[in-house]
N, C-alpha and C positions, 0 to 999 in steps of 0.2 A: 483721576479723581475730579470727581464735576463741583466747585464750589459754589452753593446757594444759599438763602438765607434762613434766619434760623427755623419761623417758620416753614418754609418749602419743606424742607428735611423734615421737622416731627409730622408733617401731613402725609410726606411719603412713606413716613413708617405705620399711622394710623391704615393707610391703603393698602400696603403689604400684609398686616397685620389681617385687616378685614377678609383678605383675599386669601389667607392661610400661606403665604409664601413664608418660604425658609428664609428670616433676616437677623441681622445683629448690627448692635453699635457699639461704639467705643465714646467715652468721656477722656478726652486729653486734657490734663490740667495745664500749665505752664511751664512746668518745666518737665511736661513728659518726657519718657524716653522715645517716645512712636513718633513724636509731634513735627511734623516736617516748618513748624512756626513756631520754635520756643516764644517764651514771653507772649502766648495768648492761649487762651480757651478756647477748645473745640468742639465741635462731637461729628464722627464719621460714623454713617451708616453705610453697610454693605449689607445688598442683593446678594445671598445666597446663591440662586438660583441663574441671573445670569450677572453677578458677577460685577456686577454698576456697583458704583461708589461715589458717594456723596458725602458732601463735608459741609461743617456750617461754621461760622468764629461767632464768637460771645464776646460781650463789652467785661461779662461778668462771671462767676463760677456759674455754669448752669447744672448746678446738682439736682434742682428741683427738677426741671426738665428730662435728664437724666433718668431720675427715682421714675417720671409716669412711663417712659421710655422703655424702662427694664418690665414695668409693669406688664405694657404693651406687649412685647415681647418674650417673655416666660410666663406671661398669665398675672393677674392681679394679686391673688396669693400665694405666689411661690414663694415668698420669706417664711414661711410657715412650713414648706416642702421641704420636711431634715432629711427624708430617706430617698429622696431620689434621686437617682446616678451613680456612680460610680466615688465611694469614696477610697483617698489614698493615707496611709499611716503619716506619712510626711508631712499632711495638711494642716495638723496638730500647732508644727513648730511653726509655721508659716503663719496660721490664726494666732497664735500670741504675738508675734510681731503685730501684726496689725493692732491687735490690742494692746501692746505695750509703747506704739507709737499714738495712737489714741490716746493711751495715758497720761503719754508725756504734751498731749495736743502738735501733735508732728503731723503735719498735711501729709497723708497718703490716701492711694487710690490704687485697682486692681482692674485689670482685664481678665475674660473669660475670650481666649483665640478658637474659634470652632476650625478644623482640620483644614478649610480650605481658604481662611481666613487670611487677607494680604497683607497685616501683620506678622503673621505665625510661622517662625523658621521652621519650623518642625512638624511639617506639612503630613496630614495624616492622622494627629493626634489633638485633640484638645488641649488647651495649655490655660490653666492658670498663672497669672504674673502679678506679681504684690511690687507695686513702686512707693518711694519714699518723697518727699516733699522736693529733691533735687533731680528727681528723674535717676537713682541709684535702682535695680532691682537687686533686692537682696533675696528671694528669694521667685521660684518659678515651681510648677508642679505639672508632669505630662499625665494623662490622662486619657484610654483608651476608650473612654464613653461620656458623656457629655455628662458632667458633674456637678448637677444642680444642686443635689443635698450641699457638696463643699462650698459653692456658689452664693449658696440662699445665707449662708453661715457668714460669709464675708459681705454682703448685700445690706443682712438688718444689722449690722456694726458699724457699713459705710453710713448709710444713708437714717441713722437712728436719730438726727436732729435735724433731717430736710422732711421740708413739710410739703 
């Protein structure tokens, strides 16, 4: 994992983006569970296609960054996209967590692992992961096709007060 700065990283994704390459990132908060750096902010992008990975540190939460990021990368309105992909009956309990750590204002955050993802134990499968403000996953969800509708659901919840 190549570390650059936070710029470098959002332009590389802009480029990937423009180019139609297969990419994703991750927002590590502080005390992720993924975080090879507790106690800072991240964001990793990973090269689908060959597999590069790139990481940036943040002074600060970069959710805003993050939000244009997802943007980038599922399209400008995907939060609006309920019915695509693959939904799972389980996503239900999982979305109320979220909402009911939201309620109680409890820092959490959520990955979306695509199958080949260097995150993702369970190589093969999509994986939704809902973390708690201490880097706990209390819940996780597999998924045999890439699960925007569930995705887009936890998306405009996260990021419903980043501007």
């Amino acid at each position: 994992m190549k570390e650059v700065a936070p710029d470098i990283l959002i332009e590389e994704a802009k480029t990937l983006a423009g180019r139609g390459v297969r990419w994703h990132f991750h927002l590590l908060l502080k005390n992720c569970a993924f975080s090879q750096k507790q106690g800072r902010y991240a964001m990793v992008l990973e090269n689908e296609e060959t597999g590069g990975t790139l990481m940036a540190r943040f002074a600060q939460n970069p959710a805003g960054e993050a939000k244009r990021m997802a943007g980038l990368s599922f399209g400008a309105d995907f939060m609006d996209k309920k019915e695509q992909g693959e939904h799972r009956p389980e996503f239900e309990a999982m979305f109320k967590m979220a909402e009911e750590m939201d309620r109680k204002r409890v820092r959490w955050h959520h990955h979306l692992f695509p199958p080949n993802c260097a995150f993702n134990g369970r190589k093969g499968k999509y994986v939704i992961v809902l973390e708690d403000e201490e880097g706990r996953v209390p819940a996780s969800i597999e998924y045999a096709s890439e699960p925007m509708g569930d995705m887009a659901r936890l998306e405009k919840l996260f990021y419903k007060e980043v501007k």
